[in-house]
C-alpha positions as CSV (number, residue, x, y, z in Angstrom):
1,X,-2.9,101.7,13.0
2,X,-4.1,102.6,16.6
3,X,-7.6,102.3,15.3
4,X,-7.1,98.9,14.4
5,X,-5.8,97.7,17.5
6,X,-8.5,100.0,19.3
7,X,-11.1,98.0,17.2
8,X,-9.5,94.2,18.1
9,X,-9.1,95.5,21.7
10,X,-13.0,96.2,21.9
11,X,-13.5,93.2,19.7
12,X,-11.9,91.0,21.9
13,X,-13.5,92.0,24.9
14,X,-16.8,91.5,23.0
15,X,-15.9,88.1,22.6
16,X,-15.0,87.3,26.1
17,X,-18.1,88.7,27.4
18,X,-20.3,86.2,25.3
19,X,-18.5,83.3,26.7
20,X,-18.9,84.6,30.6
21,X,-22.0,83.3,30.9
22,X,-22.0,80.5,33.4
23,X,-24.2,78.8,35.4
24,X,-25.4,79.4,38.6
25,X,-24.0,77.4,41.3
26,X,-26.5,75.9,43.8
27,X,-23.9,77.3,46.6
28,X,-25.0,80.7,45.3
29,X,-28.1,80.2,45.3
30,X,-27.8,79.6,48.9
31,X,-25.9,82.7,49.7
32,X,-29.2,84.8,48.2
33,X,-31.8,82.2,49.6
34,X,-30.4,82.0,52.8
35,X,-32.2,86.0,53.5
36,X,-35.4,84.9,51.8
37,X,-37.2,84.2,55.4
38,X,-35.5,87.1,57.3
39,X,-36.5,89.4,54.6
40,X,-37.9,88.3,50.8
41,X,-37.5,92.2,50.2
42,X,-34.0,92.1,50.1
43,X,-32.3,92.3,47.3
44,X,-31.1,88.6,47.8
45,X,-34.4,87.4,48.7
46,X,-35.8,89.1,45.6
47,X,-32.8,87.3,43.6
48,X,-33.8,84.0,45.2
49,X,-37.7,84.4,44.3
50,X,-36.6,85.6,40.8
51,X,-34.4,82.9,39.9
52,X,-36.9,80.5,40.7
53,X,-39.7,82.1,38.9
54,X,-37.3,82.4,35.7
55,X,-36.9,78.6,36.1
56,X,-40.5,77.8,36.5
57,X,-41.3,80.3,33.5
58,X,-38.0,78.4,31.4
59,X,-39.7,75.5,31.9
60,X,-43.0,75.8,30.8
61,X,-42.0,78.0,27.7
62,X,-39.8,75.4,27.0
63,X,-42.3,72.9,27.3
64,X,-44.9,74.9,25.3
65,X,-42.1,75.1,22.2
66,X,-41.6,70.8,22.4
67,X,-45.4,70.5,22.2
68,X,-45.5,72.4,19.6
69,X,-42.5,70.4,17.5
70,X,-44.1,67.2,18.5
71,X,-47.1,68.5,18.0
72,X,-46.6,69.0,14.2
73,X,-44.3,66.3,14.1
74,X,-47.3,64.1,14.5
75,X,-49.6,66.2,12.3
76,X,-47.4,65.5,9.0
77,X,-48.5,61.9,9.0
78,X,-50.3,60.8,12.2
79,X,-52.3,57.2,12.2
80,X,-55.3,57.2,14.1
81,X,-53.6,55.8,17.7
82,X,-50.7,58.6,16.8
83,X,-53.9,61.7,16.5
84,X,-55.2,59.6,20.1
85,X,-51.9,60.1,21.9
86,X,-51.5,63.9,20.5
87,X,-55.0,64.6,21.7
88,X,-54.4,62.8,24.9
89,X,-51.1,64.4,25.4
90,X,-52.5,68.1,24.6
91,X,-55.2,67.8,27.7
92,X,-52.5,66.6,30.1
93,X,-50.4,70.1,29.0
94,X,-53.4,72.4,29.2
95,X,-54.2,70.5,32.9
96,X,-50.6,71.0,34.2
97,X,-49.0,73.5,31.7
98,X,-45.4,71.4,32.0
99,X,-45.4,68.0,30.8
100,X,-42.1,67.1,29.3
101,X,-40.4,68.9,32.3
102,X,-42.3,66.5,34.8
103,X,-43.5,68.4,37.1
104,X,-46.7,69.8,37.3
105,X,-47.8,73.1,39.6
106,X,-52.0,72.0,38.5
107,X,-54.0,74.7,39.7
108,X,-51.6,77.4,39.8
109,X,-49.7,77.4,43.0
110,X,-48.5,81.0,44.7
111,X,-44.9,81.4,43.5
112,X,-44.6,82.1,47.9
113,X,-45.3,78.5,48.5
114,X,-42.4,77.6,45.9
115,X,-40.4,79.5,46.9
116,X,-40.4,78.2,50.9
117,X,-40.1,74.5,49.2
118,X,-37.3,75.3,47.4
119,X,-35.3,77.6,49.9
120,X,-36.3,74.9,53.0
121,X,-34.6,72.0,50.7
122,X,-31.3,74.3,50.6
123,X,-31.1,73.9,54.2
124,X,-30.3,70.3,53.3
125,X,-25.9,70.3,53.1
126,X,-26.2,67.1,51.3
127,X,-28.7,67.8,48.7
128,X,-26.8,71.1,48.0
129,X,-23.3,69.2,47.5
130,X,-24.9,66.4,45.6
131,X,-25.9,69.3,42.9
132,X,-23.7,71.6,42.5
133,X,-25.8,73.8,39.6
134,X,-28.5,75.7,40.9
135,X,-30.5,74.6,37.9
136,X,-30.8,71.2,38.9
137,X,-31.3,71.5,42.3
138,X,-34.4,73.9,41.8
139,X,-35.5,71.0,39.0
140,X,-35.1,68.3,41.4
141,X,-37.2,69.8,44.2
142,X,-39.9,70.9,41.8
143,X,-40.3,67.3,40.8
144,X,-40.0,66.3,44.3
145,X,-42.4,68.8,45.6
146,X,-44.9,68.6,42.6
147,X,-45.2,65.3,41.0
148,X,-47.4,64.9,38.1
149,X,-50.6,62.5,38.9
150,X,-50.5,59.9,36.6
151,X,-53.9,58.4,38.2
152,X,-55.2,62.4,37.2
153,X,-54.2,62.1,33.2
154,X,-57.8,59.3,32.7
């Protein structure tokens, strides 16, 4: 009997700890960013740095997997201005290496220089309360900061 409530007991606590994972609010981003300058050693500089990189890396994995999809979406039974747009499409992706996330780092950009974008736009109070998920703030100033050039896709 005890080792059936033993076994729920650890079963339930299993459970719970699947469903704690929550985002990351933007306000907590702050609270690590905020000792980025002072000292990007720090543990919370290092958590600021390596949150952003995960992002960046999210992103362009994530793109990688849609190209892909669409990729052989098209390939199944593409017409010739369909095969155009997929070849079109695949030079924009190797130029930029995100696409579908719309921004584009081009020749690769030091993750430091990222990193001072991203922390100098938390210093913004409104930005930061206008987005309350760290997610989309980081997204928001990556598109800001690093527009793709559509004048560059010809």
């Amino acid at each position: 009997m005890y080792r059936v409530l033993i076994l729920c007991g650890i079963a339930v606590l299993a459970a719970s700890d699947a469903d704690a994972v929550e985002a990351l609010s933007t306000e907590e981003l702050v609270s690590h960013c905020i000792y980025y300058e002072e000292d990007p050693e720090s543990v919370d500089g290092v958590f600021c740095v390596r949150y952003i990189q995960g992002f960046i890396d999210g992103a362009v994995a994530t793109d990688e997997r849609v190209t892909k999809n669409v990729s052989a979406e098209y390939e199944r039974s593409e017409s010739f201005s369909q095969r155009a747009t997929r070849t079109r499409l695949g030079s924009r992706i190797e130029r930029f290496e995100t696409y579908y996330a719309e921004f584009c780092l081009g020749e690769p950009v030091p993750l430091k220089t990222v990193v001072e974008l991203v922390v100098a736009d938390l210093e913004n109070a409104n930005r930061v309360a206008n987005q309350p998920l760290a997610r989309d703030f980081v997204y928001a100033t990556l598109r800001t900061q690093f527009p793709c050039d559509a004048a560059g896709d010809e």
